[in-house]
N, C-alpha and C positions, 0 to 999 in steps of 0.2 A: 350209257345212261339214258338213253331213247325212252328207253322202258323202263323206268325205275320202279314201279309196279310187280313188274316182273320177278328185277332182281329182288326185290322186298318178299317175294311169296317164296321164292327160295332159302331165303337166311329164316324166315319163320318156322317153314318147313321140315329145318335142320336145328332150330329150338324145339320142335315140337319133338323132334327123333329120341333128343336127347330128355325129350321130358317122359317119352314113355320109360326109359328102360330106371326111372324112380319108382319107389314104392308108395308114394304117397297117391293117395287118392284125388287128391285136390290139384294135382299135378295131369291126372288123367282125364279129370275134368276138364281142365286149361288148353289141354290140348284137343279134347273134342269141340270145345270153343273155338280154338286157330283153325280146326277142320271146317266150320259149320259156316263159319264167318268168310274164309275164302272162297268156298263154294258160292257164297250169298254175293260176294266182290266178283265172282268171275262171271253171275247170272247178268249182274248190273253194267259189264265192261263195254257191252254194244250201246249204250248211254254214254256220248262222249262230248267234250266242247266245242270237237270239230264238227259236228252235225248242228249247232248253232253259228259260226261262225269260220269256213275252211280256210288255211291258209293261201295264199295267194301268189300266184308267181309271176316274176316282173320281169321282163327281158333285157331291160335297163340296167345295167351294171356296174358301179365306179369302186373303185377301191380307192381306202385312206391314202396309200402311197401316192394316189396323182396327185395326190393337194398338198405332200409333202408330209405325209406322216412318216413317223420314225419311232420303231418299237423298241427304242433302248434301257426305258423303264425311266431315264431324265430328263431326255427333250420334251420341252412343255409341246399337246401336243392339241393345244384351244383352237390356235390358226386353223389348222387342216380339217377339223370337227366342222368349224360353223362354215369355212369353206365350200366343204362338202354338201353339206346340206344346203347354205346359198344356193349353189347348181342343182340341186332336186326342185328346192322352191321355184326356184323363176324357169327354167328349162321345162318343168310341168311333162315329162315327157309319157306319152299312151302310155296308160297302164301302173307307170310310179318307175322309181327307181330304188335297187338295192345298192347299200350301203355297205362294200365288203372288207372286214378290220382281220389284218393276216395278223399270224401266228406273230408271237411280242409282246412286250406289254407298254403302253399308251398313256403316259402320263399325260391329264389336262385338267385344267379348272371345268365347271360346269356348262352346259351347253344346252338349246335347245331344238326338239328335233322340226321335222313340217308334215303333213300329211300326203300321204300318198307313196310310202319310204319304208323300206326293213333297213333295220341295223342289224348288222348280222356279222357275227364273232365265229372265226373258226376257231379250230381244237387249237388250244393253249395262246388265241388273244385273250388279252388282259389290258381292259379301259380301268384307269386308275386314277383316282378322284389325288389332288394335287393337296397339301397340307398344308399348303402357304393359303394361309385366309383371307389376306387385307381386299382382295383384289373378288370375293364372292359377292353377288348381285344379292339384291334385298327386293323382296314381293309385298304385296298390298297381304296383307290377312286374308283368310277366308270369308267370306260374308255370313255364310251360318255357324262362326266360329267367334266372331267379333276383334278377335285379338290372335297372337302367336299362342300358340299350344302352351307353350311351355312360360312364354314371358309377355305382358303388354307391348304392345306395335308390332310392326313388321315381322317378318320369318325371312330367313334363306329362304332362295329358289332351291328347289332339287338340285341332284347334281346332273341327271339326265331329266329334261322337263320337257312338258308339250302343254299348251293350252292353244283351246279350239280346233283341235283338230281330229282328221279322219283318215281310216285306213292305213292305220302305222303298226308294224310289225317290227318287234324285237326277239330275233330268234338266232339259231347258230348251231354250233358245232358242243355245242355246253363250253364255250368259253366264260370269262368271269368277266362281272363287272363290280369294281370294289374300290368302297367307297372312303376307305384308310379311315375308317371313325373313331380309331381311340383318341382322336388330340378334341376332338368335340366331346367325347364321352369326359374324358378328363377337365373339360373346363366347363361341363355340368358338373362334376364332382367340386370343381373347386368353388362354384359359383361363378365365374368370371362370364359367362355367358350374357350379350348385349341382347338377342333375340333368338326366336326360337330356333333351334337346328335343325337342318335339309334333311330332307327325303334322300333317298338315293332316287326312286326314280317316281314323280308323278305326273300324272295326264287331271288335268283339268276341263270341266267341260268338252271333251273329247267321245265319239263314237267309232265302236271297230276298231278295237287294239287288240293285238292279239300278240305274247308273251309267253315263248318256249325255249326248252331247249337253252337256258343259261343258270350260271353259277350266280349270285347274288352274295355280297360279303362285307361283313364287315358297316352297315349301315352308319351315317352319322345316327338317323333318328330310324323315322319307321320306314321299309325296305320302300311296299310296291303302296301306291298311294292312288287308286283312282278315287277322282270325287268330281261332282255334277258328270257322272259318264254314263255311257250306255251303250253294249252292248261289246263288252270286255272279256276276253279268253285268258288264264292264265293256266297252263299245265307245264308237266315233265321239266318246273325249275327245282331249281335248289337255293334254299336262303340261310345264311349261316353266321353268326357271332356268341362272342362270347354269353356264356348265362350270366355275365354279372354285365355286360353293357346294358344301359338303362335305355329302357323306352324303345328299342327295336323290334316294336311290333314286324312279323312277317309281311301278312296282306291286308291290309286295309280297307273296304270297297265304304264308301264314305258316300251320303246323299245319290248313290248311283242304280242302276236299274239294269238287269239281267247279265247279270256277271256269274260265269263258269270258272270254277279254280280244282284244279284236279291231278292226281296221278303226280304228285309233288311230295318233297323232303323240308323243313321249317326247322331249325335248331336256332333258340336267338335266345335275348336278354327279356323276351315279353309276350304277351298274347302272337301266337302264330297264326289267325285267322281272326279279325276282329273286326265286326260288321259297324258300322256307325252311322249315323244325320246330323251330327251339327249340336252345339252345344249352349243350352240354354235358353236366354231369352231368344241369343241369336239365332241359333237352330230354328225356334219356333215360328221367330218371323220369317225365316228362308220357308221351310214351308218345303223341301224336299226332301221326301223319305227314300231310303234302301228299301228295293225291293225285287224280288225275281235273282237270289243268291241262289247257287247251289257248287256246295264243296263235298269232292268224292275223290275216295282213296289217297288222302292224307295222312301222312306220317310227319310224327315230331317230338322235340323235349322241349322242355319251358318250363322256368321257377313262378310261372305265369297261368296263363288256362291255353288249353289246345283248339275250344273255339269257344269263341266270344261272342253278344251281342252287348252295344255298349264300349263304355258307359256313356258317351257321348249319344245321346239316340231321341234328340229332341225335333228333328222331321220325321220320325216314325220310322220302323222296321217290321217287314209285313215280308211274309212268304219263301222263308227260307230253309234250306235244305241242306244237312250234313249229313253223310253218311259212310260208312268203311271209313272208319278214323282208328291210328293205332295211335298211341300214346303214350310216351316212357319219361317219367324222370319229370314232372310236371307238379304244378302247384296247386291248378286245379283242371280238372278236364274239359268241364263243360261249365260256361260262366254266362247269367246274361244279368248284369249288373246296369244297374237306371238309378235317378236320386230323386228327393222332390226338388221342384225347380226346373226340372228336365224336362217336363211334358211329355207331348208323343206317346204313340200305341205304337206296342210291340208285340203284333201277333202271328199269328200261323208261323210256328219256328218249330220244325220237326230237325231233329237228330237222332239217328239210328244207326246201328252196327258200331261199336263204338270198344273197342277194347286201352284200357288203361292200368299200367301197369305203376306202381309206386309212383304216388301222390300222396297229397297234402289233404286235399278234398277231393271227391268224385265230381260232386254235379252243385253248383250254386244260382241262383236264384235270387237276387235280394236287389233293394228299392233304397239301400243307404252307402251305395258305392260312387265314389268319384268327386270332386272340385267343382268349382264355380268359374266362371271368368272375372267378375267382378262381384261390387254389391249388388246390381242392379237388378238378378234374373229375382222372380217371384215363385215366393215359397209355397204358396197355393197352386203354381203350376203341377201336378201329378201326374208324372205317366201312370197309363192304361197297358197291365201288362195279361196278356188272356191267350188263349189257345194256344200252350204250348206241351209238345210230345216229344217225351224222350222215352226211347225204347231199346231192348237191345243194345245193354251195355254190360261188359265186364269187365271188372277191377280186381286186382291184387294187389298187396301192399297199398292198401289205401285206410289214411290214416283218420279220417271223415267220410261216413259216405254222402252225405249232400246235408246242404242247410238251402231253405225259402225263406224268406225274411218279404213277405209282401210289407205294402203301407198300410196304416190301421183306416185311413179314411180312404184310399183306394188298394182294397185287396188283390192280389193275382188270382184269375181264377181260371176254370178248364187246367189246371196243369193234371196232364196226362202222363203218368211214368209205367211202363209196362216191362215185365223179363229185365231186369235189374240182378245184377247180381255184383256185391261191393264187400270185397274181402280184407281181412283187417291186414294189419303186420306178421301177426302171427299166434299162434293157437285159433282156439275156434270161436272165439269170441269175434263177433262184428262189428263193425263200425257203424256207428248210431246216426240219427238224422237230426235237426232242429228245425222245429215250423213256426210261423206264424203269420199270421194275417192271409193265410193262401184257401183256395178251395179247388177241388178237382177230384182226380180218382187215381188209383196206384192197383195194379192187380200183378203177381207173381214179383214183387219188389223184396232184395233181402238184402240187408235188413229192413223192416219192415218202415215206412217211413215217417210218418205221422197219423195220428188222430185225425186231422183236417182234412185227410185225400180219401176218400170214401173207400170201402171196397167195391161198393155198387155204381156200375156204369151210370155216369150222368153229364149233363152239359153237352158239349162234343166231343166228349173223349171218343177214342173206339182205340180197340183190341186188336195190337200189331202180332203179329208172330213172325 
């Protein structure tokens, strides 16, 4: 799974085989789309996140077993974690230290890593989040959050965490890190929950992390979580839980700056790419936006959207980039959801190449999505949502093709949609659009999408092919 890319162009390939020898026309279409579209992935392949940030090799070597780790899948295995990394931190030695977790699996409570360190998972290690709760660490909130996501005060720590730190690599062999969350998933279901539920794995104010080459599973909350970061790699993982677990956002990139995520697999309970800044009043007094994202050659399912901006997005979301995105079995494909109250500008967000297969809605847009923290944010607060291009998408089995729901006293506007193509269920009938309050332009869009989006170029649009 090095290449998961790869293998993914092959299972297409061998959908597409089978789609020509159908008689339907629309099927031969579909598959000049899989042709048109890999070709356009294979031009974009020499664009990669290693040319932002390369991996790093350490000469420095320890493995779990010196500190007494034991892969039996029972022995708690907390001691030999912070152990290990104790001796990375204070020993400091040229160049960092790798962290080597042998084949097993690794039961421990949650841990913190240090800078200057790879965790690194060979074939069939398995770090495995402990289910005994009493004994989990409680974190301060967020500061452009105000509170726990989910519940007033505190949140869990992650289950793997880092704050302030640099040059930490989490990579491997595609070993798994898993986070056993159905006993949290179920005491969100029952209500019994005292504060918010952990990450599995987040970096806090941290720059240079770089994240390959692992299985992700089974999340309490949302998988990978950087926020205040900068300058984050994440490719060739895999993130995986049930569709009905609640709240397992995929990737996260949260008030953070020039984050690559790429050549990855997403199957969860929630948005699989979900760009955010901070929530609310709180958000707006942090005062740090996302920006400098770019996600390429993604694949995934979700009763959810496949990439998101939002809904949290009250430090601003500015300059982001998705493209080669496949998408099956999803609720909506492309979502950037804001509220009033939110504040924040959200602009230049281009999404292109974009194939989705049986959905709920294609593409959403709307200003009345998402919660509050309290009573306190301000209703006058508005985000500013402007220049955004979506190009270069096709749908089947899509049972909506888009809805814009701007705000009536601040409208979206620039929204550019270009080569659109959103197919119903079935017969020839298409799936309709709903607008309002938006302005922009729409050219070779079908079905056709509203009144509000000009046919004639204007604003900043421009004409992708």
């Amino acid at each position: 799974m090095h290449n998961f890319t790869n293998a993914f162009i092959i299972i297409m390939n061998q959908r597409s085989q089978k789609m020509l020898l159908s008689p339907s026309f629309s099927c031969t279409l579909l598959f000049l789309f899989f042709f048109f579209h890999f070709v356009a992935a294979a031009n974009s392949s020499a664009a990669t996140c290693s040319d932002m940030l390369p991996l790093r090799y350490r000469s420095d070597k320890i493995s779990l077993t010196d500190f007494g780790g034991v892969g039996d899948g029972r022995t708690l295995n907390t001691k030999a974690f912070r152990e290990a990394i104790y001796r990375i931190q204070h020993l400091r030695r040229r160049g960092g230290t790798l962290l080597y977790v042998p084949p097993g699996v690794y039961l421990t409570e949650s841990f913190n890593l240090t800078s200057h360190m790879t965790l690194y998972l060979a074939a069939g290690a398995v770090i495995k989040a402990t289910q005994e709760l009493w004994n989990w660490p409680l974190v301060a909130p967020l500061p452009s959050y105000g509170r726990g996501r989910e519940l007033p005060g505190g949140r869990y720590m992650s289950f793997i965490h880092g704050d302030g730190l640099s040059d930490v690599i989490i990579t491997g062999e595609n070993g798994t890190i898993d986070g056993q969350g159905d006993v949290w998933w179920n005491m969100w279901r029952q209500r019994t929950l005292q504060y918010t539920r952990p990450n599995l794995v987040e970096f806090m104010n941290s720059r240079d992390i770089i994240i390959s080459n692992v299985i992700f599973k089974n999340s309490p909350f949302w998988n990978i979580h950087p926020v205040y970061c900068s300058n984050i790699v994440i490719r060739f993982v895999t993130i995986l839980a049930p569709r009905d677990s609640p709240n397992t956002d995929g990737i996260d990139p949260d008030s953070s700056s020039n984050v690559c995520i790429e050549d990855s697999y997403i199957s969860t309970g929630d948005d699989l790419v979900a760009v955010k800044s901070g929530w609310d009043e709180y958000g707006i007094a942090y005062g740090r936006p996302s920006h400098g994202i770019t996600i390429r050659r993604l694949t995934g399912s979700s009763p959810f959207a496949g990439i998101a901006i939002g809904s949290e997005t009250s430090g601003g979301v500015e300059n982001v980039l998705a493209e080669h995105i496949n998408l099956f079995n999803m609720g909506v494909g492309i979502n950037i959801k804001t509220n009033s109250g939110r504040g924040g500008l959200i602009k230049n967000i281009t999404v292109s190449h974009v194939y989705v297969e049986n959905a709920r809605q294609g593409i959403k847009i709307a200003g009345d999505v998402g919660g509050h923290p309290d009573g306190n944010f301000n209703p006058n607060a508005l985000p500013v949502v402007k220049g955004i291009t979506i190009n270069n998408v096709w749908g089947v089995k899509v049972q909506q093709a888009g809805l814009i729901h701007g705000l009536r006293n601040s409208p979206f506007t620039d929204i550019c949609l270009s080569d659109i193509n959103l197919h119903g269920m079935q017969g020839p009938k298409s799936p309709s659009w709903r607008c309002s309050d938006v302005f922009g332009f729409a050219h070779q869009v079908s079905p056709w999408p509203c009144s509000q989006l000009s046919s004639q170029e204007s604003g900043s649009c421009t004409i992708y092919s």
